[in-house]
Each structure stands twice: as structure tokens, then as C-alpha cells.
C-alpha positions as CSV (number, residue, x, y, z in Angstrom):
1,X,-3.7,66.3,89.5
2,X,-6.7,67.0,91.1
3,X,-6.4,70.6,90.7
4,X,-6.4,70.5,86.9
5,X,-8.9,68.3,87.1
6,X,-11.4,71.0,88.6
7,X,-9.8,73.4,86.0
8,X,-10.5,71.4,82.9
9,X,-14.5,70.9,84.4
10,X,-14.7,74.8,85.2
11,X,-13.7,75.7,81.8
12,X,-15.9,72.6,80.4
13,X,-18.9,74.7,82.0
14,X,-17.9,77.9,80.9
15,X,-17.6,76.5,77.2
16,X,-20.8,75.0,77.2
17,X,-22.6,78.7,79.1
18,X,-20.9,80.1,76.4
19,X,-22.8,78.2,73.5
20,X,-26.2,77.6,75.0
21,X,-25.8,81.8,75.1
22,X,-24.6,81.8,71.3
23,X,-28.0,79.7,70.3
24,X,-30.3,81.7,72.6
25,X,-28.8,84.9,71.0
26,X,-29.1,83.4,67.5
27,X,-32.4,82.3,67.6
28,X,-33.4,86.2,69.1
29,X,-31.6,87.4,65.8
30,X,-32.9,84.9,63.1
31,X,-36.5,85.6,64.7
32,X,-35.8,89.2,64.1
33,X,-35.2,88.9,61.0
34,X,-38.2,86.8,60.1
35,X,-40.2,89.7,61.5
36,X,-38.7,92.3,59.3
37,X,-38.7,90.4,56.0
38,X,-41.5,92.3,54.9
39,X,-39.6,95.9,55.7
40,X,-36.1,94.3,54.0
41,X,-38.2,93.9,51.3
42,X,-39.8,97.0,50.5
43,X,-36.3,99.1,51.5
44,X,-34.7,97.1,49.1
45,X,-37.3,97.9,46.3
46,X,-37.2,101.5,47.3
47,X,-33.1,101.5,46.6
48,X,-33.2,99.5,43.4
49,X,-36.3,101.2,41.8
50,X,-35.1,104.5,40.1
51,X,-38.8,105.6,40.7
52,X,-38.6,105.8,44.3
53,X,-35.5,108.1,44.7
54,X,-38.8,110.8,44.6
55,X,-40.6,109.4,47.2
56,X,-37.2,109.2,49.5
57,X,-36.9,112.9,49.1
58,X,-40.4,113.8,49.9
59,X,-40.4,111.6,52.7
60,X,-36.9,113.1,54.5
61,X,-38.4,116.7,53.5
62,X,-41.9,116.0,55.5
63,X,-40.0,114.0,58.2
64,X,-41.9,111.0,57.4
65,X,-40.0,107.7,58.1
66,X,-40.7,104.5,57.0
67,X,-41.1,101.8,59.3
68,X,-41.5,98.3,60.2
69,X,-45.0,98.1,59.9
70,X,-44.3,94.6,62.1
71,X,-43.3,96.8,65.4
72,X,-46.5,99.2,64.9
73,X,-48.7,96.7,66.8
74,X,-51.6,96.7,64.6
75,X,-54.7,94.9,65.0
76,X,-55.8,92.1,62.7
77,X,-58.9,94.6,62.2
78,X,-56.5,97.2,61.0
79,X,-54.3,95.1,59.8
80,X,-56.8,93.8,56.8
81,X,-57.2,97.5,56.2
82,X,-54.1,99.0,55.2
83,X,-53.8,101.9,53.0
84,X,-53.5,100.5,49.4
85,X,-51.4,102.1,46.8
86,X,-51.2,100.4,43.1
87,X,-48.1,102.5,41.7
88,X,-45.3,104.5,43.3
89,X,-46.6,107.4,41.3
90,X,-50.1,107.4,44.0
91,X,-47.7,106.9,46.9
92,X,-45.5,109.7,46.3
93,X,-48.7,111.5,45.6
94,X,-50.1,110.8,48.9
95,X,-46.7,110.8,50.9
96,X,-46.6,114.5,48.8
97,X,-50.1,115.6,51.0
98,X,-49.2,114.3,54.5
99,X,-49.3,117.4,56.1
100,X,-53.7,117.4,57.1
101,X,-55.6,119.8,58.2
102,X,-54.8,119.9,62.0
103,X,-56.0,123.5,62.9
104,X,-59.4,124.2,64.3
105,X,-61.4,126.8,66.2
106,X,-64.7,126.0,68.4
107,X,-67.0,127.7,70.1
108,X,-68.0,127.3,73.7
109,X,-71.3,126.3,72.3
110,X,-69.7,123.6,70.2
111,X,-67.3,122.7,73.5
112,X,-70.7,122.2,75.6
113,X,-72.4,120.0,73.5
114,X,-69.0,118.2,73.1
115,X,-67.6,117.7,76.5
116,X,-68.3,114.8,79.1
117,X,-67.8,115.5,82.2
118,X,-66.6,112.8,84.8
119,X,-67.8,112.1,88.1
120,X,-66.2,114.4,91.0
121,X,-66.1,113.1,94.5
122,X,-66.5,115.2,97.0
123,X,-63.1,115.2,98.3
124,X,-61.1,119.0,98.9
125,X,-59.3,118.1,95.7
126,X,-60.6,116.2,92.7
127,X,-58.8,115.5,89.2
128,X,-61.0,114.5,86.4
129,X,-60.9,114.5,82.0
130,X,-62.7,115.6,79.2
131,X,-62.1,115.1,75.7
132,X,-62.9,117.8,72.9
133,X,-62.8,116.9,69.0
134,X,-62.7,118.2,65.9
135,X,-64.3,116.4,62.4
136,X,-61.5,116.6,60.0
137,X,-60.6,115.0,56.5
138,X,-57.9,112.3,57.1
139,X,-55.3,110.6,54.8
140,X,-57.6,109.1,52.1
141,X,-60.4,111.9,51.8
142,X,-62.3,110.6,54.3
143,X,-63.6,112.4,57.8
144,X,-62.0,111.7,61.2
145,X,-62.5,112.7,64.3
146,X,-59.0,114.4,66.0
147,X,-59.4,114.5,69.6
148,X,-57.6,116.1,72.2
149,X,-58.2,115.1,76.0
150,X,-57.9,117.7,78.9
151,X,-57.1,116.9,82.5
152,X,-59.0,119.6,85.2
153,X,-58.3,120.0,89.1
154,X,-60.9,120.9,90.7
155,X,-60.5,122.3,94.5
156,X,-63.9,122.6,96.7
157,X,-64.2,125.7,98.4
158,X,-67.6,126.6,100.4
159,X,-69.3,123.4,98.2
160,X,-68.1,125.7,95.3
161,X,-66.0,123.9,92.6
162,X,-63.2,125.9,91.6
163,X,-60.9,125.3,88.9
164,X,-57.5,125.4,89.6
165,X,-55.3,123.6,86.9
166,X,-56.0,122.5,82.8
167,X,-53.3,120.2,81.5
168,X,-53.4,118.0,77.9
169,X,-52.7,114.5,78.8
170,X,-53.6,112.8,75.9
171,X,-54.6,113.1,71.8
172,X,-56.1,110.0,69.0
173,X,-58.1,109.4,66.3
174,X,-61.5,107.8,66.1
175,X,-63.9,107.1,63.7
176,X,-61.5,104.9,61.4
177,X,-61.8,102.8,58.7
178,X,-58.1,102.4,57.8
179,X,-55.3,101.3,59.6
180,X,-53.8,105.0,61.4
181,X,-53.1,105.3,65.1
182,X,-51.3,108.0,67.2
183,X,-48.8,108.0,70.4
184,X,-49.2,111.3,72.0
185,X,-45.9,113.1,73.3
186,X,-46.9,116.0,74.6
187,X,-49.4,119.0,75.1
188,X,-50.3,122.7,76.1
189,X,-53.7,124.5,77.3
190,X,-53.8,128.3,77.2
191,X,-56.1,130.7,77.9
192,X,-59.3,131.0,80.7
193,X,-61.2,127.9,81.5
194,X,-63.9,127.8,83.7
195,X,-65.9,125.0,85.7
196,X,-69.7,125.3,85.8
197,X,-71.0,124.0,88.9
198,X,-75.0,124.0,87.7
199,X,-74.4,122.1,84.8
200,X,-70.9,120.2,85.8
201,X,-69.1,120.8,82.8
202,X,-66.0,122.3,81.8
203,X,-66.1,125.4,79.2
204,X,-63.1,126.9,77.8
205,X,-64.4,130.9,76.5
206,X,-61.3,131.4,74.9
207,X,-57.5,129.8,74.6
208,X,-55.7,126.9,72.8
209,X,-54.6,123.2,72.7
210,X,-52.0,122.1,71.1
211,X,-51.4,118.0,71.4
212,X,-48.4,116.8,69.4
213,X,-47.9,112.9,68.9
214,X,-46.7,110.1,66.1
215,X,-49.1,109.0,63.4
216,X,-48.8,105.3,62.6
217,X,-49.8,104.7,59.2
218,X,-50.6,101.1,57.7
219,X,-50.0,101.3,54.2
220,X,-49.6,98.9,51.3
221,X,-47.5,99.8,48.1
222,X,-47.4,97.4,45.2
223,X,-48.3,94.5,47.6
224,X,-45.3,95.4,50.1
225,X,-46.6,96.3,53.7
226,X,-45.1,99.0,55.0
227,X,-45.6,101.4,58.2
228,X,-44.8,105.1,57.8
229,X,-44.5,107.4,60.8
230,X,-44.6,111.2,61.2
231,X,-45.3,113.7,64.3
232,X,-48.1,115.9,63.9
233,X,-49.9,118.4,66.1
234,X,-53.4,119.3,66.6
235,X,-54.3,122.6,67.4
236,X,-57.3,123.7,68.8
237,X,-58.2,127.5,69.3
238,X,-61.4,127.9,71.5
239,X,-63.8,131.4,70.7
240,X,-66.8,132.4,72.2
């Protein structure tokens, strides 16, 4: 008697584990779906407008996807600045030019006024950044600067700097007045690179960058907040 008595309590507890988990679990879901209401709702105008089926196609051919614009992480700032689109005739329009200009050459004149180079200890090895840009139209017609960030080793021979490694760690936007951010992915530096040690600066004579990352557009369409998203690369070639 007393054993089924401890049975009957065990699986009491495990009943009740089991439904405190099913409300935990539901609450997660129904609080998902409160954040994407606003996605739901411009998907589902997008498959029962005729009009859109145009837009869909552009988008899959560019590779842009449409997002929850929920998950992007705007700020309030940006936020209150989305992209705003009237008719899906303006959106296919712009979804249509997506692919900016994203190619640039600069001269080492341009790179030296442009550069800012960090402090270096005095250790035998020291690591530091700079950060070239290029002004560039953006997605509404505006300018923008595109920046791409470098990462130099430095190793000290005889109190000379030398430079021994050029690596891209990092590429964004600045100068924004809409909501578009970027995630870099990943980079590449080619070419010769040189420290000067008079002016403690790092010049770049000839070679390219290439940064490729996600653009994280904020846009508006007919009152529905969307995010769009599509992987871009900057390229940089350097000339004397």
C-alpha cells in the first residue's frame, strides 16, 4: 500500500513538471507571435496582393530577404526613421536598385588624410586599427560614408616599427539619416602596406579591401514595417 502510494505522488509531480513546462513554453510561443505580428502581416499582404508577386521575384533574384524588422534591433532613433514607401510600385522600384555603388579607389594622399592611427606601446609586438572610408550615395539618394576597418601588427626592431601583418576586422555605415545598419562577415587586404614611423601612420601605395557583411534595412511599405536584408561587399582598391 505504501508503495503505490509513493507511485501515485511521483507521477502527481511529474504531471504537474509537465504542465508548469506546457505554460512556460506557451507563453515563449504566444510572445513570439506578438513580436512578429507586424511581419505576418506584411507577408500575408505580399501573398494576397497580385501586385507584389513583382517585388517577390526581384527580391529572390537580388538575394534580398525580407525580415522581421522586430529581430533587427533597431533603435528608437532609427526606428522613427524607417524608409517610407507609399505604393508597391516605389518599393519594387527601389528593391529593383539595391545593388549601390560599392567600388572605390583612393589614393595614398586621400588614405593619409583619412587614417587615424592608434596609440602603440612600446612592447616587441603591438596590434592596433585604422579605419578608411569612402563617401558613397546610399539607398534613398543620399551620401554615406562606407567604411572599412584594418587591423596592423606591428613588430619593433632596433626602435624601428615594422609592419608585419594587415587583416580587415571590421566594415559599417556612418553618416545616417535612415534606419540601415551592417553585420560584417568577413574581409581581405591585398597588396603592399607600409608603416611610417615619422608620422605614425599606416599608408597603403597600392592593393585592395574587400569587407563583405549584411545590410539591415528599416523600411515602411503602405504603413507595414518591414526589415529587408542583403549581403553586400565593399571594395576598396588603393593607387598611388
Amino acid at each position: 500500500m505504501f508503495k503505490k502510494f509513493i507511485s501515485f505522488l511521483l507521477i502527481l509531480a511529474m504531471l504537474i513538471c509537465s504542465s508548469l513546462f506546457a505554460v512556460s513554453v506557451g507563453a515563449v510561443d504566444m510572445y513570439a507571435k506578438e513580436k512578429s505580428d507586424s511581419y505576418k502581416k506584411f507577408i500575408k499582404e505580399m501573398e494576397v496582393n497580385k501586385s507584389f508577386r513583382q517585388t517577390i521575384i526581384a527580391a529572390e533574384e537580388l538575394g534580398v530577404e525580407f525580415v522581421d524588422i522586430q529581430n533587427l534591433n533597431f533603435s528608437e532613433k532609427q526606428m522613427n526613421n524607417l524608409i517610407k514607401f507609399d505604393s508597391e510600385k516605389e518599393f519594387l522600384a527601389f528593391i529593383e536598385n539595391m545593388q549601390f555603388q560599392n567600388n572605390f579607389v583612393i589614393s595614398e594622399s586621400d588614405i593619409l588624410s583619412r587614417y587615424e592611427s592608434k596609440a602603440i606601446d612600446s612592447s616587441a609586438t603591438a596590434t592596433s586599427y585604422t579605419t578608411v572610408s569612402a563617401w558613397a550615395p546610399g539607398p534613398t539618394g543620399t551620401l554615406v560614408w562606407k567604411n572599412i576597418s584594418l587591423q596592423y601588427t606591428l613588430d619593433y626592431r632596433n626602435g624601428i616599427k615594422d609592419l608585419s601583418d594587415v587583416s580587415i576586422i571590421d566594415s559599417f555605415y556612418s553618416g545616417l539619416s535612415f534606419a540601415l545598419t551592417r553585420t560584417h562577415q568577413y574581409g581581405s587586404f591585398s597588396g603592399v602596406a607600409v608603416f611610417n614611423n615619422t608620422a605614425g601612420v599606416l599608408t597603403v601605395p597600392f592593393g585592395t579591401a574587400n569587407a563583405t557583411g549584411l545590410d539591415l534595412y528599416g523600411v515602411e511599405v503602405m504603413g507595414l514595417p518591414i526589415g529587408l536584408q542583403l549581403q553586400s561587399t565593399f571594395n576598396i582598391e588603393f593607387r598611388p
